[in-house]
Backbone as CSV, one residue per row, in Angstrom:
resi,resn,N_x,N_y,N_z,CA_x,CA_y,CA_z,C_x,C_y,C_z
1,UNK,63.180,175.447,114.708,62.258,175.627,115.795,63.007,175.308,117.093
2,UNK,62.430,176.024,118.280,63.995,175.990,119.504,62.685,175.446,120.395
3,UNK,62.684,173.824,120.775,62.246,172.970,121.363,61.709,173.402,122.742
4,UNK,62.798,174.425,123.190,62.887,174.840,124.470,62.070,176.471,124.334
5,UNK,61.974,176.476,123.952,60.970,177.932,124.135,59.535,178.065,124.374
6,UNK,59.755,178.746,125.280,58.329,178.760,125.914,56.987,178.826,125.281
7,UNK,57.114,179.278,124.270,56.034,179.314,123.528,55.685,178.037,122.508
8,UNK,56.950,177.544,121.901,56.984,176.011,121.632,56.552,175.171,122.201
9,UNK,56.814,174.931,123.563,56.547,174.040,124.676,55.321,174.164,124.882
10,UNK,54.480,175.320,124.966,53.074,175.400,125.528,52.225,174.887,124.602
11,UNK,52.561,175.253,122.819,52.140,174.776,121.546,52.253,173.232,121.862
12,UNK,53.253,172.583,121.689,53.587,171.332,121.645,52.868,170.630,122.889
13,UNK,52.609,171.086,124.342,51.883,170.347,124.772,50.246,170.699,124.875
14,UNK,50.084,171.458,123.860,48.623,171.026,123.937,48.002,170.449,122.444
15,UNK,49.060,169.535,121.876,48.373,168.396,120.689,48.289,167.097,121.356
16,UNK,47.675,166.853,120.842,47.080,164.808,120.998,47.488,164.160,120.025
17,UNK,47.710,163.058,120.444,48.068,162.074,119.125,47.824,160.917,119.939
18,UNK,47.006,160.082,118.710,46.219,159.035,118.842,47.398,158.121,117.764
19,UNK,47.149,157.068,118.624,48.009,155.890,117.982,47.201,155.079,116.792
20,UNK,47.941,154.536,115.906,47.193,153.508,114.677,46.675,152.739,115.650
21,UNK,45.344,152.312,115.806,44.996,151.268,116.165,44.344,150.673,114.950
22,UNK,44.021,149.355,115.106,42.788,148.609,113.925,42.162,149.116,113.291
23,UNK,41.154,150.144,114.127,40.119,150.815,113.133,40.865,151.701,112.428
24,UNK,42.139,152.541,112.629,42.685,153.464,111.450,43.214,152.320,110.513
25,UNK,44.090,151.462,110.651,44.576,150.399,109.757,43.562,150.030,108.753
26,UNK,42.362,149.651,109.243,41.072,149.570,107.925,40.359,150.495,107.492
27,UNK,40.434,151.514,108.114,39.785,152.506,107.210,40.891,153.397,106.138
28,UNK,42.271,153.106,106.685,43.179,153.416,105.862,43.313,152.890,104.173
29,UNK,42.714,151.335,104.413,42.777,150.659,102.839,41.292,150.894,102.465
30,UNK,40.435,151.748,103.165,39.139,150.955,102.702,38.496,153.042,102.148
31,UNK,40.025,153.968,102.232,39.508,155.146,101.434,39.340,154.886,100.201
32,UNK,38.424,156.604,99.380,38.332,156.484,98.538,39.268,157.221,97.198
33,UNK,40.641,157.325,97.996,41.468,157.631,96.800,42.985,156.653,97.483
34,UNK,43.807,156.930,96.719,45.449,156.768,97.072,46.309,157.504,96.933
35,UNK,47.403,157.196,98.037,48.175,158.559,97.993,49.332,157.443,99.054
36,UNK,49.808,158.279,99.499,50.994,157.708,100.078,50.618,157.013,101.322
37,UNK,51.356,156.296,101.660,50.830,155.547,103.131,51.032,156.338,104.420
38,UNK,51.658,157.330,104.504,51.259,158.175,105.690,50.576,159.443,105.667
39,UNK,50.581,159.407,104.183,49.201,160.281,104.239,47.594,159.566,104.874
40,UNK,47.361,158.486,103.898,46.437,157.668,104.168,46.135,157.351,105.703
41,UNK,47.150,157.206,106.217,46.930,156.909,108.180,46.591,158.015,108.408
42,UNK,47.358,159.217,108.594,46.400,160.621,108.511,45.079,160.886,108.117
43,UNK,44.900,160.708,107.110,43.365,160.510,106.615,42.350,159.872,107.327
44,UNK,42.841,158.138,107.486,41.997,157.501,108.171,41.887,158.004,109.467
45,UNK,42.842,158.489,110.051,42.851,159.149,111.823,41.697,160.026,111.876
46,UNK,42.030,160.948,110.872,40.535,161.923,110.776,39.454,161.601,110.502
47,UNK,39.017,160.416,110.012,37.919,159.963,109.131,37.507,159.048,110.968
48,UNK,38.448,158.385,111.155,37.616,157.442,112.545,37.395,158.528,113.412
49,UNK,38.354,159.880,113.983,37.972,160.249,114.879,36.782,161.013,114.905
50,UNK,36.432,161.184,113.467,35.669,162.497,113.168,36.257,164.219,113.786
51,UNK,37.784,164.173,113.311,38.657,165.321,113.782,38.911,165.751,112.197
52,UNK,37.807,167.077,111.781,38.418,168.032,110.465,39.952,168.113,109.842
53,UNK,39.999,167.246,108.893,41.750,167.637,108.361,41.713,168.857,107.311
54,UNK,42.637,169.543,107.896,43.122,170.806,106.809,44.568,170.130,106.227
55,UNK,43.870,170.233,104.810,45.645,169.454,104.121,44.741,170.600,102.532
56,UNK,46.032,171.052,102.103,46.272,171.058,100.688,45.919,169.953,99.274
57,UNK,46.207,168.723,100.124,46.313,167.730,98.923,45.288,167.580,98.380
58,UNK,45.048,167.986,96.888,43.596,167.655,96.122,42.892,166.978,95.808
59,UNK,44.216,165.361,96.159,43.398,164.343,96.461,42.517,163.999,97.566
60,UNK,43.178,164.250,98.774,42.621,164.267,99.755,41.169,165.157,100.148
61,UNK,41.600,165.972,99.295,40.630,167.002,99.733,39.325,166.792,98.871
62,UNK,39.393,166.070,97.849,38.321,165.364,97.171,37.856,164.073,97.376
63,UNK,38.385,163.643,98.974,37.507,162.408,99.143,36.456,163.092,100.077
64,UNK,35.246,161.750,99.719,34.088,162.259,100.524,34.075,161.129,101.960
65,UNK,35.113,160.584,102.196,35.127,159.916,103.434,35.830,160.893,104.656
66,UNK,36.359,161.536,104.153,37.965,162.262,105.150,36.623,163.934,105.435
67,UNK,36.119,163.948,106.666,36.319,165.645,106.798,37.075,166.220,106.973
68,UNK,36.759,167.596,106.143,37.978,168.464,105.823,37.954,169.825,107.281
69,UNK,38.748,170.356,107.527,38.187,171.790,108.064,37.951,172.741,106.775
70,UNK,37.319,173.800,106.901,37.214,174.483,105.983,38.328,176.015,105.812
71,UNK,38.907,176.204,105.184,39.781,177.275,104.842,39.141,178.479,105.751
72,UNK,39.935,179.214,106.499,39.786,180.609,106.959,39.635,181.613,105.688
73,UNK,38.595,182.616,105.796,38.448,183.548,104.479,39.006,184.590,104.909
């Protein structure tokens, strides 16, 4: 990916990223499956912000704490 391209750059600055604070740290141990620990911060990020995660993982995707987005048909 070429950092510098204009179309990169415009992509890249329009994401957010929210830092671990406390409330992701506990809702991180307090899901209802396990999986790796940066998955889990991911998870919890979505679960406090109430921001839809699209992930593959079937674990993930079978908890009922984490909203999911739903697949494009």
């Amino acid at each position: 990916m070429d950092l510098d391209d204009r179309e990169v750059a415009r992509a890249l600055a329009g994401l957010h990223v929210w830092p671990v604070e406390i409330a992701i740290a506990r809702a991180s141990v307090r899901l209802d499956f396990r999986a790796e620990p940066a998955d889990e911060i991911i998870a919890a990020t979505s679960a406090v912000h109430n921001v839809p995660l699209l992930t593959r993982d079937r674990v993930i995707g079978q908890s009922e704490l984490v909203p999911r987005a739903l697949p494009a048909e």
